[in-house]
VEXNULO-435544 format. One line per field, with one value per residue (C-alpha): residue number from 1; residue in three letters; chain; y, z, x negated. Coordinates in Angstrom, 3 decimals. Layout:
BEGIN
i <- (NUM, ...)
aa <- (ALA, ...)
ch <- (A, ...)
yy <- (Y, ...)
zz <- (Z, ...)
xx <- (X, ...)
This chain:
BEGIN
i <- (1, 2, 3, 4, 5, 6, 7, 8, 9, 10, 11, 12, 13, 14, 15, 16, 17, 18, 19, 20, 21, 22, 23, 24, 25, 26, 27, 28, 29, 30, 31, 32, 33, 34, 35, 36, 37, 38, 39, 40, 41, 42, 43, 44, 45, 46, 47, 48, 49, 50, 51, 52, 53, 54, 55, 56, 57, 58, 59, 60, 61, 62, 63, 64, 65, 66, 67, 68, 69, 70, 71, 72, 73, 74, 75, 76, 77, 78, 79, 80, 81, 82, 83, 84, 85, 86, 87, 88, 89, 90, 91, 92, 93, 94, 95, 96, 97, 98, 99, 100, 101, 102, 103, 104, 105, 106, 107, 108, 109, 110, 111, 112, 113, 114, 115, 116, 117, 118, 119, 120, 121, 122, 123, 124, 125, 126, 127, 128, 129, 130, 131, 132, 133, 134, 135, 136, 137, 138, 139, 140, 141, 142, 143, 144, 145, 146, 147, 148, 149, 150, 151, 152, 153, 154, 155, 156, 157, 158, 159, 160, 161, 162, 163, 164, 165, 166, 167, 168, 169, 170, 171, 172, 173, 174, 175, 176, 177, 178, 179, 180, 181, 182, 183, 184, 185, 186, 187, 188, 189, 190, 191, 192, 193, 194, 195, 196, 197, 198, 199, 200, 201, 202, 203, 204, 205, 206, 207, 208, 209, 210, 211, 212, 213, 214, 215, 216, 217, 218, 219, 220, 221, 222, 223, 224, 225, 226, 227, 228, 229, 230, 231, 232, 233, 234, 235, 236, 237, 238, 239, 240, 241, 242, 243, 244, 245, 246, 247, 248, 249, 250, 251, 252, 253, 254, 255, 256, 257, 258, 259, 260, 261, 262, 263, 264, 265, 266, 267, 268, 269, 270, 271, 272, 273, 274, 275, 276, 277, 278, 279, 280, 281, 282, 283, 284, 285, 286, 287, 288, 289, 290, 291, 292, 293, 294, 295, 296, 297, 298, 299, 300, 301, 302, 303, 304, 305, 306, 307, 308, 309, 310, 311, 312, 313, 314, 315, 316, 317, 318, 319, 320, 321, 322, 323, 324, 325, 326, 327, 328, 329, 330, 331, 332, 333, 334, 335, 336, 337, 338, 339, 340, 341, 342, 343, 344, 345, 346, 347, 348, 349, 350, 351, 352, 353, 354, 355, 356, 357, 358, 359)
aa <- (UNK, UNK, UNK, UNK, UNK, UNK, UNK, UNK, UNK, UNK, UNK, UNK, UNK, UNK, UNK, UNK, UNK, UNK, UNK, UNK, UNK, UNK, UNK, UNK, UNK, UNK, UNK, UNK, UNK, UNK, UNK, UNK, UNK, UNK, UNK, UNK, UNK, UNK, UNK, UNK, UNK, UNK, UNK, UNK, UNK, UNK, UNK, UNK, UNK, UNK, UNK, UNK, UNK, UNK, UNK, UNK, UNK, UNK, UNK, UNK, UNK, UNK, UNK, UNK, UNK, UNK, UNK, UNK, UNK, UNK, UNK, UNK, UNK, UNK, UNK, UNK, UNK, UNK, UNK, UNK, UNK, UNK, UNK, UNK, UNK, UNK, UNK, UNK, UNK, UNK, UNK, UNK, UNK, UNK, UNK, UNK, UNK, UNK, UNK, UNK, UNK, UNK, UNK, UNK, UNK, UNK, UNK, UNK, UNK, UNK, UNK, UNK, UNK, UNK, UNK, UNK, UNK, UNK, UNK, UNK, UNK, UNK, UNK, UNK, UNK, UNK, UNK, UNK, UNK, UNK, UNK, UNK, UNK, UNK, UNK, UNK, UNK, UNK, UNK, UNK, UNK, UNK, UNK, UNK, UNK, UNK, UNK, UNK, UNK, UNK, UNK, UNK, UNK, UNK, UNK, UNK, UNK, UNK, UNK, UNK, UNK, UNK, UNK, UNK, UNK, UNK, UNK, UNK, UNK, UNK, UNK, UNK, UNK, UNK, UNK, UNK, UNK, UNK, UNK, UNK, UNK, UNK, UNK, UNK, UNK, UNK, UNK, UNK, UNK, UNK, UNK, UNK, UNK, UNK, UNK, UNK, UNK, UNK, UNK, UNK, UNK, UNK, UNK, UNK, UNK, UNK, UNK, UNK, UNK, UNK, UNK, UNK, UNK, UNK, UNK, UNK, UNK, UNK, UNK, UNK, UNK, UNK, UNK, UNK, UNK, UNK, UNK, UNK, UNK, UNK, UNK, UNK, UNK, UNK, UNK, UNK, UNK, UNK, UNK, UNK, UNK, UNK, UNK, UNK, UNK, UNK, UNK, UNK, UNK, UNK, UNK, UNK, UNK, UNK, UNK, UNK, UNK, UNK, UNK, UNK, UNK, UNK, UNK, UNK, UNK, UNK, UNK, UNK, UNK, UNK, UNK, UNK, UNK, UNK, UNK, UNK, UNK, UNK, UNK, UNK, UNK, UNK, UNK, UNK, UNK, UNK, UNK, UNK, UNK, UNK, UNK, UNK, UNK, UNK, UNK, UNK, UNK, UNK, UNK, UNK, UNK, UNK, UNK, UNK, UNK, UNK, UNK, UNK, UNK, UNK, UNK, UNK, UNK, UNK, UNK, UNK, UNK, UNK, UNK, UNK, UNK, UNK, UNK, UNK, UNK, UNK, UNK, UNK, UNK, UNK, UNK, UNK, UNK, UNK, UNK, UNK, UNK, UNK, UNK, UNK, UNK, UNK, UNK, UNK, UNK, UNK, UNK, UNK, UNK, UNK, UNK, UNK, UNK, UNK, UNK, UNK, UNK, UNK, UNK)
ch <- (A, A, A, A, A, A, A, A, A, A, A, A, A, A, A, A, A, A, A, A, A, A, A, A, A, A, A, A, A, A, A, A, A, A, A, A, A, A, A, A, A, A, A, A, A, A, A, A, A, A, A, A, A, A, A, A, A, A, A, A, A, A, A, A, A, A, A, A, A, A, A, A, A, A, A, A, A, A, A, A, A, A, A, A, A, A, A, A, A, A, A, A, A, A, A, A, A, A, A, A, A, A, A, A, A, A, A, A, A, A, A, A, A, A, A, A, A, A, A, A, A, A, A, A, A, A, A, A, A, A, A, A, A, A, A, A, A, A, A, A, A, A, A, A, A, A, A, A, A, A, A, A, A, A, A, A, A, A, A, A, A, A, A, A, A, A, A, A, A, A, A, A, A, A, A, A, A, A, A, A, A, A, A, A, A, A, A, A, A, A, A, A, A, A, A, A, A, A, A, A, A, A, A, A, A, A, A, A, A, A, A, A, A, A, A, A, A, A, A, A, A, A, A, A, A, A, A, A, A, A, A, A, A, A, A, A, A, A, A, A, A, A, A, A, A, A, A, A, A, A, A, A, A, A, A, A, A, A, A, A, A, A, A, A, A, A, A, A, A, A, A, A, A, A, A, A, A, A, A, A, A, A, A, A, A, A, A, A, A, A, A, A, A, A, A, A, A, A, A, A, A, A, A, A, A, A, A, A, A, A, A, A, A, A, A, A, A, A, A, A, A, A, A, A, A, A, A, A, A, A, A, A, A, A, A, A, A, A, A, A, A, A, A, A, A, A, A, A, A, A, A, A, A, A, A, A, A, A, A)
yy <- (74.974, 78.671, 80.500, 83.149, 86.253, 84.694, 84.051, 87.779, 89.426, 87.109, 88.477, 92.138, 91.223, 89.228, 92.704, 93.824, 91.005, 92.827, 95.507, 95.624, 93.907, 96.377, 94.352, 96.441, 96.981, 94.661, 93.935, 92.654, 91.331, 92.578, 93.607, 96.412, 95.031, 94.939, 91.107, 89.460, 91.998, 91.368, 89.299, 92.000, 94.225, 92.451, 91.628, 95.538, 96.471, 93.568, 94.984, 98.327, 97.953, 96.389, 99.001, 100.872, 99.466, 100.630, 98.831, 98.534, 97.493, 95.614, 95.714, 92.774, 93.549, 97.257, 97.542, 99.408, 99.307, 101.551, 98.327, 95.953, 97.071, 98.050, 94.699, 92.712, 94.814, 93.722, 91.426, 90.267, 89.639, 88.299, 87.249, 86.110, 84.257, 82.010, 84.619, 82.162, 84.626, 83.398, 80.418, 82.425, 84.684, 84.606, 86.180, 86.193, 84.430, 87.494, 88.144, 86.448, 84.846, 84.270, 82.722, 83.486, 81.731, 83.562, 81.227, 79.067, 75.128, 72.814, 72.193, 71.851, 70.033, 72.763, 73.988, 70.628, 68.410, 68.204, 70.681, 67.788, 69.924, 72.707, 70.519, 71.658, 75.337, 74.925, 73.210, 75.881, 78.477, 76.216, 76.190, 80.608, 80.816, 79.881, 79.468, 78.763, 79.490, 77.444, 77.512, 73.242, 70.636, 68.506, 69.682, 70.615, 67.182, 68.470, 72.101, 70.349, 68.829, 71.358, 73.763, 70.998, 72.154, 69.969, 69.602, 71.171, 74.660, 74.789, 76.453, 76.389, 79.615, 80.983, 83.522, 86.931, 88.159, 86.285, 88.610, 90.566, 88.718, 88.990, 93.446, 94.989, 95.600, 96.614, 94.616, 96.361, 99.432, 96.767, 95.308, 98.729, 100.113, 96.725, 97.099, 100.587, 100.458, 96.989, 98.415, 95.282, 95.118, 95.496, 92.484, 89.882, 87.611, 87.309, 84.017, 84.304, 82.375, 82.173, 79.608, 78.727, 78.587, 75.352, 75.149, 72.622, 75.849, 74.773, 74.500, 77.937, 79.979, 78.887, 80.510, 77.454, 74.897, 77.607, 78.185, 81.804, 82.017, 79.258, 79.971, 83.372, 82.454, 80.057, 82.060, 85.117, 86.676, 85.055, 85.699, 87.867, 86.041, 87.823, 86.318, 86.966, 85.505, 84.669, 87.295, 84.418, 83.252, 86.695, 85.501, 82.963, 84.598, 87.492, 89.966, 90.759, 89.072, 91.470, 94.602, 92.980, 92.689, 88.571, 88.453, 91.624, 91.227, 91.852, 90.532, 93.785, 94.385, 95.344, 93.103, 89.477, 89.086, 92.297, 89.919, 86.526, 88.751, 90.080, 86.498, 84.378, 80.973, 80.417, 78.580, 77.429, 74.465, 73.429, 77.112, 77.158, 80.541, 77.003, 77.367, 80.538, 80.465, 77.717, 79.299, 81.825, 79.034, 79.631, 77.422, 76.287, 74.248, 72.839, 73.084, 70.883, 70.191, 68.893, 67.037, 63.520, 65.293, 68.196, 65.115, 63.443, 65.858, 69.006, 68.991, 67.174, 67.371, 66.481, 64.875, 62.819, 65.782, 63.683, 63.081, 65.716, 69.167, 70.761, 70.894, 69.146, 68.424, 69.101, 68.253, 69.703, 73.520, 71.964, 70.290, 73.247, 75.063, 72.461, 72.015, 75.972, 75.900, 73.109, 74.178, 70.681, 71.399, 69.045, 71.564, 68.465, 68.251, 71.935, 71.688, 68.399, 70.119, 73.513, 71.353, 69.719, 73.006, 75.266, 74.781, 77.797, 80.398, 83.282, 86.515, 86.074, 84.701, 87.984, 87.829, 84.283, 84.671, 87.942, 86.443, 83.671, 85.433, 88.097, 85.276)
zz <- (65.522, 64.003, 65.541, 62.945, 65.419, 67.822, 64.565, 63.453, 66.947, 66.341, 63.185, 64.331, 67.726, 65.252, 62.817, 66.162, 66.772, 65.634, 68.619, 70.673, 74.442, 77.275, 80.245, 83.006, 81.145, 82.111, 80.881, 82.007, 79.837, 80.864, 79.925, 80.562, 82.741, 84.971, 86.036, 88.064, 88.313, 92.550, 91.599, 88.817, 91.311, 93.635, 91.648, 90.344, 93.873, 94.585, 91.329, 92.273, 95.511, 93.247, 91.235, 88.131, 85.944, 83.287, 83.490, 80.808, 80.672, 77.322, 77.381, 75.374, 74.224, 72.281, 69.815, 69.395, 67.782, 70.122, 72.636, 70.820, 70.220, 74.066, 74.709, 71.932, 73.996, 77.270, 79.463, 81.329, 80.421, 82.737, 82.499, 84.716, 82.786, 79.388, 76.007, 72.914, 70.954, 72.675, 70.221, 67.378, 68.874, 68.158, 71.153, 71.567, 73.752, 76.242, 76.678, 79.867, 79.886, 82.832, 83.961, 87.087, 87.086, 88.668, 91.596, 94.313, 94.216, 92.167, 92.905, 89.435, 86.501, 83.756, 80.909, 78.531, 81.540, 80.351, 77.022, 74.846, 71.503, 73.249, 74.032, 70.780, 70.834, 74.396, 73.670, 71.902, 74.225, 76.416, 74.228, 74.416, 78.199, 80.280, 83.700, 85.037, 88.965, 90.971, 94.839, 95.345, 94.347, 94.649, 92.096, 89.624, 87.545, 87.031, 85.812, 83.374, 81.903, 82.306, 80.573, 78.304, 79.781, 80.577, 84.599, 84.196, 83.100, 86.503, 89.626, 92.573, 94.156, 95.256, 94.329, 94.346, 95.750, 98.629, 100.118, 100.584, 104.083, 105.419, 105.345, 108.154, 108.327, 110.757, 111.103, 113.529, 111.154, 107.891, 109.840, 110.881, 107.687, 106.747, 108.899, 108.724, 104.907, 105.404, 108.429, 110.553, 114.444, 115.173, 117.472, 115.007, 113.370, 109.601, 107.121, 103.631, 101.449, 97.981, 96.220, 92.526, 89.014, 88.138, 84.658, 85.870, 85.915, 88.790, 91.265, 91.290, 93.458, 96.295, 98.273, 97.197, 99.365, 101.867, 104.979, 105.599, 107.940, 110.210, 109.384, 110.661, 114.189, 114.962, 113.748, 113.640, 116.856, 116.353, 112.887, 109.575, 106.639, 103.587, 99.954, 97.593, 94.205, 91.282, 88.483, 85.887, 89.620, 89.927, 87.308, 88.890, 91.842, 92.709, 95.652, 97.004, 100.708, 101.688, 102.340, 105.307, 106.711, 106.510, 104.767, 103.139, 99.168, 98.753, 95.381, 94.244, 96.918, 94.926, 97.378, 97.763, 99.689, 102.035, 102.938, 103.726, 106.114, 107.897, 107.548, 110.334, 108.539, 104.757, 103.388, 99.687, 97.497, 94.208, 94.226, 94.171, 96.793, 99.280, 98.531, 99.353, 102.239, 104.402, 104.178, 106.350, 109.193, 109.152, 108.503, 105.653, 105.549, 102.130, 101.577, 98.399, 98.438, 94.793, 95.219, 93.017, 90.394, 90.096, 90.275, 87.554, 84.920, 85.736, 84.581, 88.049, 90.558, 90.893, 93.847, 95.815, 96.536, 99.678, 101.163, 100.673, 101.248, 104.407, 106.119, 106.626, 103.986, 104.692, 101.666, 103.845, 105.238, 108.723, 108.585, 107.667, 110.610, 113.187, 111.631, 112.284, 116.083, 117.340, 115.802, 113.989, 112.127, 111.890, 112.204, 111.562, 108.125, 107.468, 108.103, 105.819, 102.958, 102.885, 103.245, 99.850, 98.638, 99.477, 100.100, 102.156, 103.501, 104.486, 102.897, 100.466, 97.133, 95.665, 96.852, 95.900, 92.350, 91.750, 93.507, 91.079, 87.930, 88.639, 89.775)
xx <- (-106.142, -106.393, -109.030, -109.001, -108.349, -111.271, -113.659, -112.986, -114.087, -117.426, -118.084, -117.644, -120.200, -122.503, -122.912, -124.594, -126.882, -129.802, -129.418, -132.454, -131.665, -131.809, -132.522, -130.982, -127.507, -125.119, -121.443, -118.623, -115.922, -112.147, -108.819, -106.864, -105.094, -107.944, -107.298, -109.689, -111.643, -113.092, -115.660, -117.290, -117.364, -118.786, -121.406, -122.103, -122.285, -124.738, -127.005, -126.538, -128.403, -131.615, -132.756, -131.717, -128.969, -126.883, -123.219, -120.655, -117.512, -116.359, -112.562, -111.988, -108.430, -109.727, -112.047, -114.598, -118.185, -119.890, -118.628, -119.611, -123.235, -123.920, -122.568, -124.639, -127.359, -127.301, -129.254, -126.430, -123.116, -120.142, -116.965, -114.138, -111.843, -111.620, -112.612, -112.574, -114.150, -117.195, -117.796, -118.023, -120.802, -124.487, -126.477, -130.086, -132.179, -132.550, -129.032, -127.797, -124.324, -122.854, -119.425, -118.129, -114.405, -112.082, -110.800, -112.576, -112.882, -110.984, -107.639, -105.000, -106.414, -106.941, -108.929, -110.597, -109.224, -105.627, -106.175, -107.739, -107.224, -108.970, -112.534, -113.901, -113.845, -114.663, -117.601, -118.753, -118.125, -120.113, -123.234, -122.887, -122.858, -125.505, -124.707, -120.738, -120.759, -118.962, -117.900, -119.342, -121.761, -118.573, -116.584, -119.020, -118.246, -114.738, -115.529, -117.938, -114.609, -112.810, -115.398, -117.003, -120.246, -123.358, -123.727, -126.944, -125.345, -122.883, -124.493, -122.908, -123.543, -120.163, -117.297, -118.355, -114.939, -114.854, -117.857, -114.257, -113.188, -117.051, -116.970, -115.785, -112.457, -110.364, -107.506, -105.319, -104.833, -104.220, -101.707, -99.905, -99.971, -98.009, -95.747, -95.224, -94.478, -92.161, -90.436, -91.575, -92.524, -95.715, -95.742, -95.132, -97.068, -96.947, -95.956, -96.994, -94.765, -96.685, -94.858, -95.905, -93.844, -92.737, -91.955, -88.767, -86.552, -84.258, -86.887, -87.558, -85.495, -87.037, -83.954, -81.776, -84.232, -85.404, -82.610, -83.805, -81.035, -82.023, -85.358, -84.631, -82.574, -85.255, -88.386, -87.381, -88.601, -92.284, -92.919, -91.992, -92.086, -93.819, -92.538, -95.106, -93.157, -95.058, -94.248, -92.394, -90.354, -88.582, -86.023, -84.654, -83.238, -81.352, -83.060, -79.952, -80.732, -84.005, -82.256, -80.613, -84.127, -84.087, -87.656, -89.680, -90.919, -94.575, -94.822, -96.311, -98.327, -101.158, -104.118, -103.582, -106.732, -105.506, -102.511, -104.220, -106.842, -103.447, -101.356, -100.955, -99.792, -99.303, -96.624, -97.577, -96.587, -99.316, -100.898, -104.551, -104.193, -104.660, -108.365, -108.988, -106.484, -108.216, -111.992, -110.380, -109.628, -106.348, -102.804, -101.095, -97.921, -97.272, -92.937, -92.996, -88.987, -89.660, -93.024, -92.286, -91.025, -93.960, -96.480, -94.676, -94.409, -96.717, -100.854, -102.041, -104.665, -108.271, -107.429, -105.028, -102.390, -101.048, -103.627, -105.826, -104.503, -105.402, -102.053, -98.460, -96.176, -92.784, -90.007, -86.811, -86.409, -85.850, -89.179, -90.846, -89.527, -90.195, -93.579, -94.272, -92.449, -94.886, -97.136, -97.898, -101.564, -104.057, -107.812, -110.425, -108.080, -108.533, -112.342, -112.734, -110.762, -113.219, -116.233, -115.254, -114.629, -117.138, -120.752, -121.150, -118.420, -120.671, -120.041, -123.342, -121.953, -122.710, -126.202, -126.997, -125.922, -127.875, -130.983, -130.589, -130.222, -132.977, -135.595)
């Protein structure tokens, strides 16, 4: 593989690697686009409340010298997501690398696990970082394939963002402003439906397996279902149905975490939003209407998929509606699933991780 781009951004950093290290600036790597940026944040708050730092934030998709030395200076640096450019990058002993992964647990196979031309580059990436945080002791074996990082590297202290669903919110006015913006009654309780892309094209317009109208005269006076469509999924069906008020869009709604805190159930297929969904305690049916085929042919799990997700899987529209009216969930599953998950749910990943780094 080319990684002439990559090598280029390591040559600019490494005309910087002279620049003294400033032990109370700390950068975070980012794009424009801003993505994944809860668990940065999270962690500048946590740093702001010990002392005097200096933050910076390297946008990794402009360029600019005056970046690249404050970041060469720095006694931290994080990121939230892969950055090849990382391999070709010569840091000093006294800057502080720090992976943070942008999602809980381990759910889809990804990364050196499947990627077996991509082991080598991220093997070097590995050797420039020097902690990867994780959310378990249990899954720390596959994020050191995934990564192609040595065991020893991976601490599992927690995802910053999820300190979100621990502050005090109040509920009651997230939930009206919901409703109030998606016309809904007040009285009813909310399904998220966050299914994921499949790259099997037919599978997904998820209103061709979905029987919103039954789903509707059975369901309807309980519950408002909330489709949150993955951005590739909105061109494979035609939102011509939601103006007559059968289910409300809130693809763009601009907080994902906002909606599981208001969500009642969720109703998911392979998407790794199951993780963070069950450490709130709360129900997910799995409506996997193409289940032997996805298993076949997409990148796989780290575990059993039947057996192991934290909720009923229904293959049929009808089942997924009776499993919702009895409601048909299994809690000592739920419990089982976030234990092998998480080591701790408590509202302190943010905490642990600075502790660790400044001790």
């Amino acid at each position: 593989m080319s990684y002439l781009k990559h090598k280029v951004y390591g040559f600019i950093f490494n005309l910087f690697s002279r620049t003294n290290v400033e032990k109370n600036r700390i950068s975070f790597i980012i794009d424009s686009h801003q993505s994944f940026k809860g668990n940065l944040d999270y962690i500048k708050k946590e740093f702001e409340k010990r002392g005097n730092f200096e933050f910076h934030f390297f946008y990794k998709d402009k360029l600019s010298l005056s970046s690249f030395k404050k970041l060469a200076g720095s006694g931290y640096i994080f990121l939230n997501d892969n950055f090849f450019p990382l391999a070709f990058m010569n840091f000093k002993p006294d800057n502080t690398v720090v992976q943070l992964w942008h999602a809980p647990g381990a759910s889809k196979k990804f990364g050196g696990s499947v990627d077996i031309e991509s082991r080598e580059i991220l093997a070097r990436i590995s050797e420039n970082t020097d902690y990867l945080i994780v959310t378990s002791k249990n899954i720390i074996d596959y994020y050191s394939e995934a990564f192609q990082m040595p065991a020893d590297k991976i601490r599992p202290l927690g995802l910053p963002r999820m300190d979100y669903y621990f502050e005090n919110h109040d509920l009651g006015k997230l939930k009206e402003d919901f409703c109030k913006k998606y016309n809904v009654s007040g009285d009813k309780k909310i399904i998220l439906y966050a299914p994921t892309f499949r790259d099997e094209e037919k599978y997904n317009n998820v209103f061709n397996y979905l029987d919103l109208e039954e789903f509707n005269r059975q369901l309807g006076d309980e519950y408002v279902l909330a489709l949150r469509l993955h951005p590739k999924i909105k061109n494979f069906y035609k939102d011509d149905i939601s103006s007559e008020g059968r289910y409300v869009d809130v693809s763009d709604f601009e907080s994902e975490q906002e909606l599981m805190l208001i969500s009642d159930i969720l109703i998911t297929d392979y998407s790794s939003i199951m993780i963070e969904y069950s450490a709130l305690n709360k129900p997910t049916v799995f409506f996997t209407y193409d289940l032997d085929e996805y298993l076949a042919n997409e990148r796989g799990f780290y575990y059993d998929f039947k057996t192991t997700v934290p909720g009923p899987i229904v293959n049929t529209s009808d089942e997924l509606i009776g499993v919702i009216k009895n409601g048909e969930f299994d809690k000592s599953k739920l419990s089982q699933f976030v234990k092998s998950q998480f080591d701790e749910v408590d509202g302190h990943s943010s905490q642990r991780i600075v502790d660790y780094l400044l001790k």
